[in-house]
C-alpha positions as CSV (number, residue, x, y, z in Angstrom):
1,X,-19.9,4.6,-7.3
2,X,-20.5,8.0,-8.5
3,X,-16.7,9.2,-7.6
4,X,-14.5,9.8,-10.7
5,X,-11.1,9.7,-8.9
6,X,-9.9,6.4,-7.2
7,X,-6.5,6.1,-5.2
8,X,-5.1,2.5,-5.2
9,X,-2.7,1.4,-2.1
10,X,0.4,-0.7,-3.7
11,X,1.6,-3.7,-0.9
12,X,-1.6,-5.6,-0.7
13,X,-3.8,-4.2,-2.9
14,X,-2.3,-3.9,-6.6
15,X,0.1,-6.5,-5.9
16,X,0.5,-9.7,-3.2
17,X,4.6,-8.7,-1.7
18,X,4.5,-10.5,1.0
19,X,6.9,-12.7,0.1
20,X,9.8,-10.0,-0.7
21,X,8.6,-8.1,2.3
22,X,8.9,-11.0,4.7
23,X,12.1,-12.3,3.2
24,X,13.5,-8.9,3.7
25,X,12.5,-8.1,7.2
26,X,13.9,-10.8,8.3
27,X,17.2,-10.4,7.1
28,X,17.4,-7.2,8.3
29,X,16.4,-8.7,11.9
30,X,19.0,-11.8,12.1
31,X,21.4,-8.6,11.5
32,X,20.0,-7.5,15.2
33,X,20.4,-11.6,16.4
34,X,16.1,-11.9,15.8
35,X,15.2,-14.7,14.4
36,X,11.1,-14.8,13.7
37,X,10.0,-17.7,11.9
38,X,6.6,-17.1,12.3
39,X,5.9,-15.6,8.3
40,X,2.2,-13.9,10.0
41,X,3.9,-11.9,13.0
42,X,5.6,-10.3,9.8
43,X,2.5,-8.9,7.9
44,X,2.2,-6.6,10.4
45,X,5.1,-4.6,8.5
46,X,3.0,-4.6,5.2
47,X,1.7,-1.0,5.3
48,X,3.3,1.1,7.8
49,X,6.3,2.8,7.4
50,X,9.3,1.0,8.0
51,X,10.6,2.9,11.0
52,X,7.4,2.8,12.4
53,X,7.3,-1.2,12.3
54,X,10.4,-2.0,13.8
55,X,9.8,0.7,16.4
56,X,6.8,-0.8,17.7
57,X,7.3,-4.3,17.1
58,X,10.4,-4.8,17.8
59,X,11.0,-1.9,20.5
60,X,14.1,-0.5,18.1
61,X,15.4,2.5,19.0
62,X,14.8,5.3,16.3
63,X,18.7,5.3,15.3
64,X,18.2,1.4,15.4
65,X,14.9,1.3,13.2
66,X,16.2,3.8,10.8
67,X,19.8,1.4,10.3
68,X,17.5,-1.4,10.2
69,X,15.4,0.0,7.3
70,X,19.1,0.5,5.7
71,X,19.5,-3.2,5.9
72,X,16.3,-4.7,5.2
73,X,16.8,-2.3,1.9
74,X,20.5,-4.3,1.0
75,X,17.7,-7.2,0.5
76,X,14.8,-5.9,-1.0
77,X,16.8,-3.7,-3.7
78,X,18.3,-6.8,-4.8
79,X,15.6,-9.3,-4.2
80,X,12.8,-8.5,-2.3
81,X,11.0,-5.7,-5.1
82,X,10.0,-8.6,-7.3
83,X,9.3,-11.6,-5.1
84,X,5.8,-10.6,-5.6
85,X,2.8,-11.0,-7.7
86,X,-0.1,-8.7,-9.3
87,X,-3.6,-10.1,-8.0
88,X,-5.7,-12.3,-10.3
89,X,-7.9,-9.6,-11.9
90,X,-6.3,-6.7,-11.3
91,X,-5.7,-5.5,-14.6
92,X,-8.8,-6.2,-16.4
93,X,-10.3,-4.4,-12.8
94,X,-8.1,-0.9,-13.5
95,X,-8.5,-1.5,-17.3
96,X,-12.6,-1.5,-16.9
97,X,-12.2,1.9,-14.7
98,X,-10.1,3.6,-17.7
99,X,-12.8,2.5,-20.1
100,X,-15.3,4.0,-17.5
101,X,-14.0,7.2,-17.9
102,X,-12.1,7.1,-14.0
103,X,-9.3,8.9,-12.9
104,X,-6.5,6.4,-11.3
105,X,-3.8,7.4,-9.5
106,X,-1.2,5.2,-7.0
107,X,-1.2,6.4,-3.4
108,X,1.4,4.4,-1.3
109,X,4.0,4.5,1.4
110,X,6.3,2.9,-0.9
111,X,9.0,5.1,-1.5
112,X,8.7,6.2,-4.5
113,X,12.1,4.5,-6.2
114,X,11.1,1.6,-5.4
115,X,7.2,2.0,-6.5
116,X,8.1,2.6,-10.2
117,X,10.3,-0.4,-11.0
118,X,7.3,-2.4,-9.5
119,X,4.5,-1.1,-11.7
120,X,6.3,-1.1,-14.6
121,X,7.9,-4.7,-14.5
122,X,4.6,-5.4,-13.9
123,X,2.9,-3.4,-16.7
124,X,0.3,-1.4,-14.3
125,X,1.7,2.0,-14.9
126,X,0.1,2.9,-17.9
127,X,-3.5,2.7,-16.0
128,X,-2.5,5.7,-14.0
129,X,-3.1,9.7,-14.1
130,X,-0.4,9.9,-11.3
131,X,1.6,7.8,-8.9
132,X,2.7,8.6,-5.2
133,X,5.0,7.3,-2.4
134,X,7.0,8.3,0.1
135,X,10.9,9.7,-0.2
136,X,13.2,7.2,0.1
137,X,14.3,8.0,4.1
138,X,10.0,7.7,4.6
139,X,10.1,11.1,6.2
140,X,6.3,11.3,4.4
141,X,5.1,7.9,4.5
142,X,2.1,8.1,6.6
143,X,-0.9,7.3,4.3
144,X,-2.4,11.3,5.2
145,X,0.1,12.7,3.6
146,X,1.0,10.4,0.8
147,X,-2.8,10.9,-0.2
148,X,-2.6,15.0,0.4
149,X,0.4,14.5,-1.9
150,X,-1.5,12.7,-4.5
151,X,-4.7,14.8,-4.8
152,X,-2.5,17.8,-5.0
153,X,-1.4,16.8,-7.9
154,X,-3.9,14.8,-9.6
155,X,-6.6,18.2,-8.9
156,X,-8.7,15.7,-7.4
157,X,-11.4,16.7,-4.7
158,X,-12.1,14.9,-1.6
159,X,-15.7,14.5,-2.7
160,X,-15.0,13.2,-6.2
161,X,-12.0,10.4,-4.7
162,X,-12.4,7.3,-3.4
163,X,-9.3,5.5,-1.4
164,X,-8.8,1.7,-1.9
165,X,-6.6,-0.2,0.3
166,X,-5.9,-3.5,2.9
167,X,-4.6,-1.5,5.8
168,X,-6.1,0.7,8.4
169,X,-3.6,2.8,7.8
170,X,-5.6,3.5,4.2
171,X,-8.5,4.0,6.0
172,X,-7.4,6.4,8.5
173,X,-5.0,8.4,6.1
174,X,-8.5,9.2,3.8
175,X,-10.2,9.8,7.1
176,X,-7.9,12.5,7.7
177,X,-8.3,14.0,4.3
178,X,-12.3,13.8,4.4
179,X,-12.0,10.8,1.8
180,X,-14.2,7.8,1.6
181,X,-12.6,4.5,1.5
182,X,-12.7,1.3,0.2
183,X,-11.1,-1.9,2.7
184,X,-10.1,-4.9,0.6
185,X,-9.8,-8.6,2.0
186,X,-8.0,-10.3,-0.3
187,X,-4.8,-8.4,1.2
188,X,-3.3,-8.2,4.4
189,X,-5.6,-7.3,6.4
190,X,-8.6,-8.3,8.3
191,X,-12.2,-7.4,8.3
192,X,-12.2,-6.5,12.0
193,X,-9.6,-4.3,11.7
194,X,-10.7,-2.5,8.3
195,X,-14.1,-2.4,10.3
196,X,-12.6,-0.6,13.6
197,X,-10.7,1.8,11.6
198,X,-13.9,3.0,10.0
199,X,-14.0,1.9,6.2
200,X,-16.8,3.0,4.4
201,X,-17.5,-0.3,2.4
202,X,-15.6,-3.4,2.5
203,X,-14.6,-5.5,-0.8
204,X,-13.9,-9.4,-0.4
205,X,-12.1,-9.9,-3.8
206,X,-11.3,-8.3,-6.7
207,X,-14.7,-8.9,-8.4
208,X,-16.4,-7.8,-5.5
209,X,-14.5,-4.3,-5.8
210,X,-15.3,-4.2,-9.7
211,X,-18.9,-4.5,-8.5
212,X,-18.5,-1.9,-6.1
213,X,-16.8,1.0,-8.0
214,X,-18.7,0.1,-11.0
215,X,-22.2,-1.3,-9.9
């Protein structure tokens, strides 16, 4: 691809955290008397902000969803930010783009304190320009920002930057900011849904996305 700038989602795309997500979502619902033992109905919360998913999932209240983002964080602070894995590939992927002579930066709706201890237990920060999330009450989660964020401060152009993420919500935040994008299906999302929302090209695994970005 003839972009020089690419913006990698986190949950889904970097890394596979279901697991720490999952675990931790549900804690914070058998606080509210929810049990869900269904692991799948409970992807739906990688991506979005946390607010948002217990707010239209689970029809909290938004005094409810914010206390339960409080508790599902007594978990994931503890446990939940490293019951996860990088993705097979994933660092030989971003190392091949540095040798390339691309720009990568981190565009998620991970705040921000959390996002950090991630890519460096896991050795990926040093493969990026710059690295974005959310505060830590999400008051900027939604992917539109968190990418606005990012180019301001990487001095990337819309035109030069490619997004790369799992979600439709990665898709529709570069929409927003005149971005192409890049829907992965090795994550957490489907190809319907990366399809509806618009993605410009679609990626099955990593090796597929190495052959994309890099022909």
């Amino acid at each position: 691809m003839k972009q020089n700038y690419f913006f990698f989602d986190l949950d889904g795309t970097l890394t596979e955290s279901g697991p720490g997500i999952i675990h931790s979502v549900r804690y914070a619902l058998r606080r509210w008397g929810i049990d869900e033992p269904d692991d799948t109905a409970l992807y739906r919360f990688i991506g979005p902000p946390l607010v948002y998913s217990f707010s239209t999932f689970y029809g909290f209240s938004k005094d409810e969803a914010e206390k339960a983002m409080a508790v599902y964080r007594e978990y994931y602070a503890v446990h939940g930010i490293f019951e996860n894995s990088v993705y097979k590939g994933i660092p030989q992927l971003l190392g091949a783009l540095k040798e390339a002579g691309k720009h990568l930066c981190v565009a998620t709706g991970k705040p921000e304190k959390f996002m950090f201890p991630i890519l460096k237990h896991y050795d990926l920060l040093k493969y990026f320009d710059f690295c974005g999330g959310s505060d830590e009450a999400e008051t900027h989660a939604d992917k539109a920002t968190v990418i606005r964020y990012v180019m301001d401060n990487c001095g990337s152009k819309a035109d030069d930057l490619v997004m790369i993420g799992d979600r439709h919500h990665d898709v529709d935040g570069a929409k927003a900011n005149g971005v192409q994008s890049v829907g992965i299906l090795y994550g957490y999302g489907s190809r319907s849904e990366l399809e509806t929302a618009g993605a410009d090209y679609i990626a099955a695994t990593v090796e597929d996305l190495q052959k994309l970005l890099l022909g």
